[in-house]
C-alpha positions, 0 to 999 in steps of 0.5 A: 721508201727511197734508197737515200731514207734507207741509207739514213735509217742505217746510218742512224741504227748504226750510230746508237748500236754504237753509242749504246756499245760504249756507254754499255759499262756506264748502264751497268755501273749506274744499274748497280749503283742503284741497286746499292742504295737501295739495299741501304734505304738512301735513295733519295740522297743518290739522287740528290747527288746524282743532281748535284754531279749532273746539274752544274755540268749540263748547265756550264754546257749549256751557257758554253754552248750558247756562248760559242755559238754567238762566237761562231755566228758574229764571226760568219758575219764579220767575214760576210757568210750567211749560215743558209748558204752552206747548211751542211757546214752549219750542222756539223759546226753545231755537231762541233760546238756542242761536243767542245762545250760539253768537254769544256764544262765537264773539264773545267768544273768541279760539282764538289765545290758547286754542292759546298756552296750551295749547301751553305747557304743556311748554314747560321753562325753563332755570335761568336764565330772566328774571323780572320784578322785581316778582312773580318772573314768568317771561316765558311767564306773561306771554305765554301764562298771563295772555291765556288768565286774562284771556279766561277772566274776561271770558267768564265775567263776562259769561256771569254778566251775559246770564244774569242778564238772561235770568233777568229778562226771563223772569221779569219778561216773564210775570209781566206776561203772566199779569196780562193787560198788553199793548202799550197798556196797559204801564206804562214807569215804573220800578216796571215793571222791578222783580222783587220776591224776586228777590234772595232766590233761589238763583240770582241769589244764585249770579249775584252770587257769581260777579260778585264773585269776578270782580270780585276776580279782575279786581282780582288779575289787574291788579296783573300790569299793573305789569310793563307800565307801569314808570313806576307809581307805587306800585313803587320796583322799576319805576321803578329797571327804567325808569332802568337801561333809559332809560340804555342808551338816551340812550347808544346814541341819542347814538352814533346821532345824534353830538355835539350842536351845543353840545359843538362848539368854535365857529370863530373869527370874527375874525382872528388878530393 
């Protein structure tokens, strides 16, 4: 063997000696955890869990990474770069990507409302089942539907929004290479920052698309606030739902706390002639 696959071979034996020390208290925390619902005959609803919490995460990752890397490419291409050219770049850019859209996706979503809403779907109502006032919504919607909307939305808005700025950095960072600029020479006026042409590619036309649908879903998905807050303004239905359940309420605290001190008769203070 050559002294630069030996070199490699140790590098790689140090890199998973040192992968393996940091996730050494995660093994033992999943061993143990195994072990304990074994103990209590659960297994399958362990896995079933442990699919749910790993699923949604390596998924998001997944689109994430896939995202920003289309980024990364449309914006070497702006600047007029061929990946082939620099390989060593392209592989630890890689290396970079994959690590921002695993932090990404494990930041940005909540497996808790990904298993909710997936869990609901058979659920069957009956006849008579309550609905707001205001859209005619049952109450599953509202517990199960709309989290799940809300953490699709904000995960795809901001997904729109790295991926924009990878596409900038990229393109915007080698056109400044390519003219020969460095550290000292950098100029940090705002003309610097500025992407001539950009807005006349496919991609960035795409990005904005994507931000204004989201934008307008965001707008559509908060009139469903309402039903959280009856004393809005702008619905007669809310504020007569407030009244008839604030009426109920005085009556029941009054029972509570008894008769006030000035429905009381007061006690005579003189003496009777």
């Amino acid at each position: 063997m050559r002294g630069s696959q030996i070199r490699n071979l140790i590098l790689l034996a140090l890199l998973l000696a040192l992968i393996l020390l940091v996730l050494t208290s995660t093994i033992a925390n999943f061993v143990i955890e195994y072990n304990w619902w074994k103990e209590v005959a659960q297994v399958g609803t362990w896995i079933s869990m442990l699919w749910y919490s790993i699923a949604p995460s390596v998924a998001g990752a997944l689109v994430a990474f896939i995202a920003l890397w289309v980024a990364h490419a449309r914006g070497l291409h702006f600047a007029g770069v061929r990946r082939g050219d620099f390989r060593l770049y392209s592989r630890l850019v890689l290396m970079g990507l994959a690590v921002v859209a695993l932090l990404f996706a494990s930041a940005s979503i909540d497996y808790w409302t990904i298993m909710r809403f997936f869990g609901s779907r058979g659920v069957t109502l009956p006849p008579a089942t309550w609905t707001d006032p205001v859209f005619s919504r049952a109450l599953p919607f509202y517990l199960f539907d709309l989290p799940f909307y809300s953490e699709l939305l904000g995960f795809v808005f901001v997904l729109a929004i790295l991926c924009a700025l990878v596409f900038w950095a990229t393109a915007r960072g080698w056109q400044l290479w390519l003219r020969g600029g460095s550290l000292r020479t950098f100029d940090l006026g705002p003309h610097a920052l500025l992407l001539p042409g950009a807005t006349r590619t496919s991609f960035v036309r795409v990005i904005a698309v994507i931000l204004l649908l989201g934008f307008a879903t965001w707008v559509f998905l908060g009139n469903y606030d309402i039903t959280e807050r009856p004393d809005h303004r702008s619905s007669a239905q809310c504020r007569s739902l407030q009244a008839s359940a604030a009426l109920p309420r005085r009556n029941s605290d009054g029972l509570l706390r008894g008769p006030s001190r000035k429905s009381q008769r007061p006690k005579p203070s003189g003496r009777r002639r």
